[in-house]
VEXNUTI-76025 format. One record per atom (N, C-alpha, C, O): atom name; x, y, z; residue number from 1; residue in one letter. Coordinates in steps of 0.001 Angstrom, whole numbers, padded with zeros to 6 digits, m for minus. Example, Ala and Ser with C-alpha at 12.3 -4.5 7.8 and 13.67 -1.06 7.14 Angstrom:
residues 2
N  013190  m005690  007800  1  a $
CA  012300  m004500  007800  1  a $
C  013200  m003300  007800  1  a $
O  014236  m003319  008465  1  a $
N  012850  m002250  007080  2  s $
CA  013670  m001060  007140  2  s $
C  012900  000030  007870  2  s $
O  013409  001138  008039  2  s $
//
This chain:
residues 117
N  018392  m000741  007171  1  x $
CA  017511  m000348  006075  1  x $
C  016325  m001301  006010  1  x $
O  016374  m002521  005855  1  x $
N  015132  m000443  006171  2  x $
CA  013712  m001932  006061  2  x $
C  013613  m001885  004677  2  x $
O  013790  m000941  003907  2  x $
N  013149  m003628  004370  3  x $
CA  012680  m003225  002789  3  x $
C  011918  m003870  002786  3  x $
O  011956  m004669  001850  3  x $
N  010858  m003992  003654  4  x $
CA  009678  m004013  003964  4  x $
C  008413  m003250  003704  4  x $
O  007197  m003434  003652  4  x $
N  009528  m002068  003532  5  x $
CA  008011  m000814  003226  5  x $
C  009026  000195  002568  5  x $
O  010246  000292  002706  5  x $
N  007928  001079  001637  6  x $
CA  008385  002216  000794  6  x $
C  008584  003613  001550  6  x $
O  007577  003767  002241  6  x $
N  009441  004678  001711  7  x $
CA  008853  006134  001927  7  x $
C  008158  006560  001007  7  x $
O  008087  005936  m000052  7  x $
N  007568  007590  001189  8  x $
CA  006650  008897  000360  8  x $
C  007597  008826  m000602  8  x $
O  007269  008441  m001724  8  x $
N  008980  009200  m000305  9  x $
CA  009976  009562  m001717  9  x $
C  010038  008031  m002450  9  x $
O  009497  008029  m003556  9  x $
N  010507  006956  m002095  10  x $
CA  010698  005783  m002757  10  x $
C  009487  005601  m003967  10  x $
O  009717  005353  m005151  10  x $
N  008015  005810  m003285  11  x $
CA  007017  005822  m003570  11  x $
C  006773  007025  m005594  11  x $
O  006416  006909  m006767  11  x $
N  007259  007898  m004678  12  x $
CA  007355  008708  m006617  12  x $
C  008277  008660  m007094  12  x $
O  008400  009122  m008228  12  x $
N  008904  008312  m006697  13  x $
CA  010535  007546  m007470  13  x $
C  009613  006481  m008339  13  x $
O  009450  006789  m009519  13  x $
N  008979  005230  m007862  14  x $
CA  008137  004584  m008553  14  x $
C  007441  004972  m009800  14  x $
O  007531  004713  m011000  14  x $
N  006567  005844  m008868  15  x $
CA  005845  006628  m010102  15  x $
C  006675  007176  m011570  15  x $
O  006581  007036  m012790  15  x $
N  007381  007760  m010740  16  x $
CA  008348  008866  m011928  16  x $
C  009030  007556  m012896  16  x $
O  008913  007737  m014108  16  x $
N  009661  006382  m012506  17  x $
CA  009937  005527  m013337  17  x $
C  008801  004649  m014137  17  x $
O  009255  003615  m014626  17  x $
N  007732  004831  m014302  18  x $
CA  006331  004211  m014615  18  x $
C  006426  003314  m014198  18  x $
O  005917  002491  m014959  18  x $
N  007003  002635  m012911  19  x $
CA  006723  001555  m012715  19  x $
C  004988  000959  m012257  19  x $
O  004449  001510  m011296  19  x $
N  004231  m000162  m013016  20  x $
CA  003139  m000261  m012455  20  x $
C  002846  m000728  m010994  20  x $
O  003270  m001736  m010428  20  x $
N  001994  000274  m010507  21  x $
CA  001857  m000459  m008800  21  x $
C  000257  m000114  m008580  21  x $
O  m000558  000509  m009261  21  x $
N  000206  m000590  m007706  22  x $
CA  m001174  m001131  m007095  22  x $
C  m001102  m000948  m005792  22  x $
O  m000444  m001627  m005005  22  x $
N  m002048  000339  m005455  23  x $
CA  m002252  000784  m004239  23  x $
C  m003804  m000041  m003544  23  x $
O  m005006  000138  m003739  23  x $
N  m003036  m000945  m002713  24  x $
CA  m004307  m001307  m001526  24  x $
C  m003884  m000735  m000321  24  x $
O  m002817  m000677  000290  24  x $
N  m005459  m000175  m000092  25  x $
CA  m005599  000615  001190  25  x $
C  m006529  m000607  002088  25  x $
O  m007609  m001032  001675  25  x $
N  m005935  m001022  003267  26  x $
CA  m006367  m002270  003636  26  x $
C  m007497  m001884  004959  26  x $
O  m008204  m002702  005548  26  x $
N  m007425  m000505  005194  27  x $
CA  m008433  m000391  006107  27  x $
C  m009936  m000437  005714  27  x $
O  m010029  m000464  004486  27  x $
N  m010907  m000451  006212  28  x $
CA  m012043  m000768  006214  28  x $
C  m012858  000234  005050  28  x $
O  m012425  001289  004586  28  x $
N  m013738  m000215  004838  29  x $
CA  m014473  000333  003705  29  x $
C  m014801  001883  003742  29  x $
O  m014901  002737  002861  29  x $
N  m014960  001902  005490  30  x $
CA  m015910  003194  005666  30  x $
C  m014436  004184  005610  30  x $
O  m014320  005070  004764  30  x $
N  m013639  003967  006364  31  x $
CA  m012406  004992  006409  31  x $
C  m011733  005015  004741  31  x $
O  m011204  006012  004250  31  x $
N  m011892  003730  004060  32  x $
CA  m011491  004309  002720  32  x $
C  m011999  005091  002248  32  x $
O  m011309  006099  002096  32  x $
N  m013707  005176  001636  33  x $
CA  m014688  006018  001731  33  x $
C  m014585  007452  001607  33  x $
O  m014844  008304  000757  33  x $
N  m013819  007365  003479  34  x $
CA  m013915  009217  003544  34  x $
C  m011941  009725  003203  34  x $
O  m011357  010750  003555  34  x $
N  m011493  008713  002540  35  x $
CA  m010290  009379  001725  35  x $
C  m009396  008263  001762  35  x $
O  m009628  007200  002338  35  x $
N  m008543  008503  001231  36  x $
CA  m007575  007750  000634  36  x $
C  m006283  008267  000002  36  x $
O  m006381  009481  m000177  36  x $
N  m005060  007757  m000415  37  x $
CA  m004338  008372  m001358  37  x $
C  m004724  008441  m002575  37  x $
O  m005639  007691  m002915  37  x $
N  m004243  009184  m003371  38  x $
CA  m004932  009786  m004788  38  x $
C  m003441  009587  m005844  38  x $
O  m002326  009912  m005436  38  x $
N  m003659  009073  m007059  39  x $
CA  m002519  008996  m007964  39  x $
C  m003083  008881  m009246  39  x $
O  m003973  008091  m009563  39  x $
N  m002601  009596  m009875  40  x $
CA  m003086  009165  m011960  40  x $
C  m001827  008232  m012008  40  x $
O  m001684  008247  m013231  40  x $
N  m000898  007499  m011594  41  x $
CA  000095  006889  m012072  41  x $
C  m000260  005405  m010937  41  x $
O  000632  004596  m010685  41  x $
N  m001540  005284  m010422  42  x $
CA  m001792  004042  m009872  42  x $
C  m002648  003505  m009562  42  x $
O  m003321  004152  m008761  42  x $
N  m003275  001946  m009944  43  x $
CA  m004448  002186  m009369  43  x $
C  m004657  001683  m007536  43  x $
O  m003967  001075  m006718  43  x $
N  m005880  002284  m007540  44  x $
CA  m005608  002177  m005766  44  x $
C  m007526  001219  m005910  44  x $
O  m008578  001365  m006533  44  x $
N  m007099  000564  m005175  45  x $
CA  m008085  m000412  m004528  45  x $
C  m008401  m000844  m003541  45  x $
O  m007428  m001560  m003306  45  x $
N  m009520  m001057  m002153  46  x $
CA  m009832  m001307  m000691  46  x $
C  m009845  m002890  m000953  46  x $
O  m010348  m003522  m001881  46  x $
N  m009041  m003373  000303  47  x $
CA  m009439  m004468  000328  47  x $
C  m008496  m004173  001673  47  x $
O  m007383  m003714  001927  47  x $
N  m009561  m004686  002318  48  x $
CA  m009756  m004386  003993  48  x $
C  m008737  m005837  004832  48  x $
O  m009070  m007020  004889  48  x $
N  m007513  m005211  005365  49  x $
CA  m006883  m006261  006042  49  x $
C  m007415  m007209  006464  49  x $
O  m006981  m008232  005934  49  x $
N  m008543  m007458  007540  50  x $
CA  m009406  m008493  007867  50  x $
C  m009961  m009153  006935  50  x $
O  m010162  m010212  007530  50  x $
N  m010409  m009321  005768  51  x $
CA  m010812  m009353  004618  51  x $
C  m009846  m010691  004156  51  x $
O  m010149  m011881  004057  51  x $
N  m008745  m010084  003952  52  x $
CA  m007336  m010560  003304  52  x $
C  m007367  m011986  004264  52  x $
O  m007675  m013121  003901  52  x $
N  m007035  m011619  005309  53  x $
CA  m006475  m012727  006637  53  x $
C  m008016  m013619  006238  53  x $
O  m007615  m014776  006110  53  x $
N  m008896  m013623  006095  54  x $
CA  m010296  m014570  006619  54  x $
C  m010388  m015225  004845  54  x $
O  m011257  m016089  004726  54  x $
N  m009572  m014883  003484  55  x $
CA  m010257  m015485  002296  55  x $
C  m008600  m016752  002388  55  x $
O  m007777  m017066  003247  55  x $
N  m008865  m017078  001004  56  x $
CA  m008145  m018517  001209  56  x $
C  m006880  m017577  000083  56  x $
O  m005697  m017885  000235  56  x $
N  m007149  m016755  m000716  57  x $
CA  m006749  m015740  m001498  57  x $
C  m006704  m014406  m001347  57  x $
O  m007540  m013868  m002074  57  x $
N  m005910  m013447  m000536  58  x $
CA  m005473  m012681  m000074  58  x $
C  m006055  m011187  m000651  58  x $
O  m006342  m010222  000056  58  x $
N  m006147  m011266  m002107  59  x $
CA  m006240  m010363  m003278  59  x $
C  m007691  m010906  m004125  59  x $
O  m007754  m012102  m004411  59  x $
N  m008654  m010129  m004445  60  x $
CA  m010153  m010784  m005007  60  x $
C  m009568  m010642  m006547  60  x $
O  m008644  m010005  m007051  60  x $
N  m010545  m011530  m007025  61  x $
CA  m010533  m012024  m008516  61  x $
C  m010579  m011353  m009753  61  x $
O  m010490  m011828  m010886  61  x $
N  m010764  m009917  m009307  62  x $
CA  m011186  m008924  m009978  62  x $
C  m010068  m008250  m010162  62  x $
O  m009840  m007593  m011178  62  x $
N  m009273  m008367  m009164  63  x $
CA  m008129  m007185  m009572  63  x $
C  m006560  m008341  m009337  63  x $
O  m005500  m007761  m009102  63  x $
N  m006555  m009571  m009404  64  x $
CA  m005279  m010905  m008962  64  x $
C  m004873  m010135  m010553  64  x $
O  m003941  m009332  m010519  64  x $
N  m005447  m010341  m011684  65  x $
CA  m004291  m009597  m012795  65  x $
C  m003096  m008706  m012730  65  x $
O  m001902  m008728  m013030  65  x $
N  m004190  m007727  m012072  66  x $
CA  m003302  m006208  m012006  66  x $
C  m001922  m006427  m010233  66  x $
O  m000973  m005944  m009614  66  x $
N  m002776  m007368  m010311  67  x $
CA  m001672  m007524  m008732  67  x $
C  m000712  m008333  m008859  67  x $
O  000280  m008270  m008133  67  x $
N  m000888  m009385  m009983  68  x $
CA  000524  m010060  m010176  68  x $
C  001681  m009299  m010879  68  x $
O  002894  m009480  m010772  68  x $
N  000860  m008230  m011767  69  x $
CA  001960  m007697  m012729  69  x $
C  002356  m006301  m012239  69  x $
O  002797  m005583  m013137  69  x $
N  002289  m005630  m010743  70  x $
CA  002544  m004317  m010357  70  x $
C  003304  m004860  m009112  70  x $
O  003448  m006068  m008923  70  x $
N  003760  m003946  m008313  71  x $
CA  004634  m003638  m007328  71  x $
C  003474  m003318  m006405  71  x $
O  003086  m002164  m006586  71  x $
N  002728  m004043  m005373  72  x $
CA  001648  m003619  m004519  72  x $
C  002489  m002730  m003405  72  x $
O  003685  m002896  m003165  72  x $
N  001866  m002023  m002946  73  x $
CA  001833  m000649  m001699  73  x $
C  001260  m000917  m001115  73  x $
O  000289  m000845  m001868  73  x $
N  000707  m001374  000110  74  x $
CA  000189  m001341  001200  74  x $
C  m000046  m000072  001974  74  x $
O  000955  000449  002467  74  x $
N  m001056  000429  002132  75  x $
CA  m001546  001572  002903  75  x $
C  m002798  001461  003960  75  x $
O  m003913  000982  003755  75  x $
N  m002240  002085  005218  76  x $
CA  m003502  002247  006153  76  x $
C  m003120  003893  006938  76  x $
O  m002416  004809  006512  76  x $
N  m003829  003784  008087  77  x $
CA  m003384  004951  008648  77  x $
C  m002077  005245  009239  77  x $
O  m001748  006415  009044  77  x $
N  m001226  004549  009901  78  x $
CA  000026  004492  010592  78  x $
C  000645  003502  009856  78  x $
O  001857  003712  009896  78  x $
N  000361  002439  009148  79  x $
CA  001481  001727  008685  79  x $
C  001592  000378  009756  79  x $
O  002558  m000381  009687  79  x $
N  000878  000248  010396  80  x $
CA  001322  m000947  011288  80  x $
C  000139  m002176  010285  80  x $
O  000739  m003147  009824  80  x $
N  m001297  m002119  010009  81  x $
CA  m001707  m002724  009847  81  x $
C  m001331  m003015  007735  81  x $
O  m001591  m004122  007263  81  x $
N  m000913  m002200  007068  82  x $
CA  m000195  m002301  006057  82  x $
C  000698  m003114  006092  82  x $
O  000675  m003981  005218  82  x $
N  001540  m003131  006863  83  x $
CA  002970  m003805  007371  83  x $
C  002462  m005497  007116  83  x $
O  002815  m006186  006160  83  x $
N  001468  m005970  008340  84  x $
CA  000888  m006845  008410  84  x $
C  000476  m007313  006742  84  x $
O  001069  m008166  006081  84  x $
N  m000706  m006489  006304  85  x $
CA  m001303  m007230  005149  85  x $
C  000269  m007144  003951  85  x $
O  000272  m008100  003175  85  x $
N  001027  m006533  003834  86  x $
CA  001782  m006634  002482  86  x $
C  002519  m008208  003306  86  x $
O  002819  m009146  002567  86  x $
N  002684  m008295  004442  87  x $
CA  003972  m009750  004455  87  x $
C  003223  m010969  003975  87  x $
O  003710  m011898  003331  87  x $
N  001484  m010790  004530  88  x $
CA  000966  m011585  004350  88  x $
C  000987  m011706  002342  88  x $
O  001380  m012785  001898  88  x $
N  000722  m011009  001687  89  x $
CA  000567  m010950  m000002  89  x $
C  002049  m011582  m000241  89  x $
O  002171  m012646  m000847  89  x $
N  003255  m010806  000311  90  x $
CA  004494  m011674  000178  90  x $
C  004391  m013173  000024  90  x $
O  004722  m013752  m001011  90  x $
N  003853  m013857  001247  91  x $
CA  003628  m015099  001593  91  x $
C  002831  m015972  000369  91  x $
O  003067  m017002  m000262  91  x $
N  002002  m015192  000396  92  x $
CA  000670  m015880  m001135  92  x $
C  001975  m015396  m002506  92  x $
O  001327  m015280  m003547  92  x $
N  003193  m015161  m002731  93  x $
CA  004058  m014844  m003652  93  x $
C  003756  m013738  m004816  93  x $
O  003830  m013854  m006040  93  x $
N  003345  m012486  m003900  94  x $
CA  002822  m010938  m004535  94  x $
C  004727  m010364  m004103  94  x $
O  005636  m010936  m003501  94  x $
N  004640  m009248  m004657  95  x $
CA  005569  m008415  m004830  95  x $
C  005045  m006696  m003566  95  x $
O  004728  m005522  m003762  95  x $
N  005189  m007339  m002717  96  x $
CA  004250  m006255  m001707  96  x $
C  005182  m005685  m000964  96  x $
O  006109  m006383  m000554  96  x $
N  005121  m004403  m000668  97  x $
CA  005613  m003465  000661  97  x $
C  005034  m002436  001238  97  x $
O  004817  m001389  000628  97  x $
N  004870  m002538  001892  98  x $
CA  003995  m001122  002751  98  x $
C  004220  000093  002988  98  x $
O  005080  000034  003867  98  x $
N  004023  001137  002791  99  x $
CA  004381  002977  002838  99  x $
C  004120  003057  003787  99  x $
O  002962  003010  004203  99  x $
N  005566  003271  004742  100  x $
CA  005987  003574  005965  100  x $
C  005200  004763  005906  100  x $
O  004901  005527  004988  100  x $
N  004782  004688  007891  101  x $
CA  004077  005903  008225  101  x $
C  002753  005938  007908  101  x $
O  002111  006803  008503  101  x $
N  002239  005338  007243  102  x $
CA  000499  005173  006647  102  x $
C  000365  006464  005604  102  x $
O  001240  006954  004891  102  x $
N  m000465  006693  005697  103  x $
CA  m001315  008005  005352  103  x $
C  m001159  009545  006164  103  x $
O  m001214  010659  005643  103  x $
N  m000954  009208  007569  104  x $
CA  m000603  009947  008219  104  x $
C  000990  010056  007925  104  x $
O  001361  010994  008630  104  x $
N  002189  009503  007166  105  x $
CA  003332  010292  006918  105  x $
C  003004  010786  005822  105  x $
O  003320  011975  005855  105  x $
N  002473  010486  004721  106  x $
CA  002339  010420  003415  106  x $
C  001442  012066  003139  106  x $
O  001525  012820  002170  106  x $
N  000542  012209  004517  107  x $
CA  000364  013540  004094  107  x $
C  000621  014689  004906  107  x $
O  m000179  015611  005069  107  x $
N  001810  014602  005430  108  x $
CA  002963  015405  006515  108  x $
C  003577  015948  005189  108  x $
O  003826  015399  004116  108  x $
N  003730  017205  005640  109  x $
CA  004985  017862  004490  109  x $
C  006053  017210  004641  109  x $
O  006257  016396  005543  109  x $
N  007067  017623  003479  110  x $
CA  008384  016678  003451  110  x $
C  009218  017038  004333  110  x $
O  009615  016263  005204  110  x $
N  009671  018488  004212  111  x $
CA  010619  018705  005882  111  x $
C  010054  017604  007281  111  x $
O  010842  017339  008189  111  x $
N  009034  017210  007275  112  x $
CA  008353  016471  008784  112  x $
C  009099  015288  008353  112  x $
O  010162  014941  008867  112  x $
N  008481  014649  007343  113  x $
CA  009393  013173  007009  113  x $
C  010506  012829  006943  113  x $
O  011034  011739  007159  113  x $
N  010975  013984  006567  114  x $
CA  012981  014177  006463  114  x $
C  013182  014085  007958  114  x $
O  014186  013500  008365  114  x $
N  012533  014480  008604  115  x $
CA  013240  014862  009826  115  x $
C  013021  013745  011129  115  x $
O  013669  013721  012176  115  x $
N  011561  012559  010595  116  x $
CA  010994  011457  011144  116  x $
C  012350  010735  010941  116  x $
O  012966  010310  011919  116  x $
N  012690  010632  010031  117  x $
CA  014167  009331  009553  117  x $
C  015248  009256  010277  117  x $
O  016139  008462  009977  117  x $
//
C-alpha cells in the first residue's frame, strides 16, 4: 500500500469529509494555464516543482497559512514529478501526498482506474 500519494477516490473521500486541502499543481505556469484540476471543496494553487527545489521555502508566503493547516495534494501530469515535490514539502514538515497517476488518471473514467490498480 503507498501512502505516498492519494487515488481519485481517496481524493473525494477527502472532499466528502470537508477535510481542508490544498491542491498544488507543480507543473509550470504555462501547462497550469491551459488547465488544471477544478474543485469548490479546494483551493488549488501553481507552484512549479523547479520553483519549490531552487527557494530556501518550498511553499511562497502567500499561501504557507493555508498549507500548514490543509492536507496538500500534489498534482502534475503523470504523477512522477508530484511524487517528487510532495516528499520534498514532507521534508520542510507539510502534510503532503501526491494523486497517483497525475491528471492524466484523475481524468480517465473510473472503470480505467479500477482496472489500473
Amino acid at each position: 500500500m503507498q501512502t505516498d500519494t492519494w487515488t481519485k477516490q481517496e481524493v473525494i473521500e477527502l472532499w466528502k469529509k470537508r477535510t481542508p486541502v490544498l491542491i498544488l499543481d507543480v507543473r509550470d505556469e504555462a501547462k497550469f494555464q491551459a488547465g488544471t484540476l477544478t474543485s469548490e471543496f479546494a483551493a488549488i494553487k501553481n507552484v512549479p516543482y523547479v520553483r519549490m527545489r531552487e527557494q530556501d521555502k518550498p511553499v511562497p508566503e502567500e499561501i504557507e497559512s493555508i498549507a500548514r493547516k490543509a492536507q496538500i495534494i500534489t498534482i502534475c501530469t503523470t504523477g512522477n514529478k508530484a511524487k517528487k515535490a510532495a516528499a520534498l514539502l514532507r521534508a520542510h514538515g507539510y502534510e503532503a501526498k501526491a494523486l497517483r497517476g497525475g491528471l492524466t488518471a484523475w481524468n480517465q473514467p473510473e472503470e480505467e482506474n479500477d482496472s489500473a490498480r
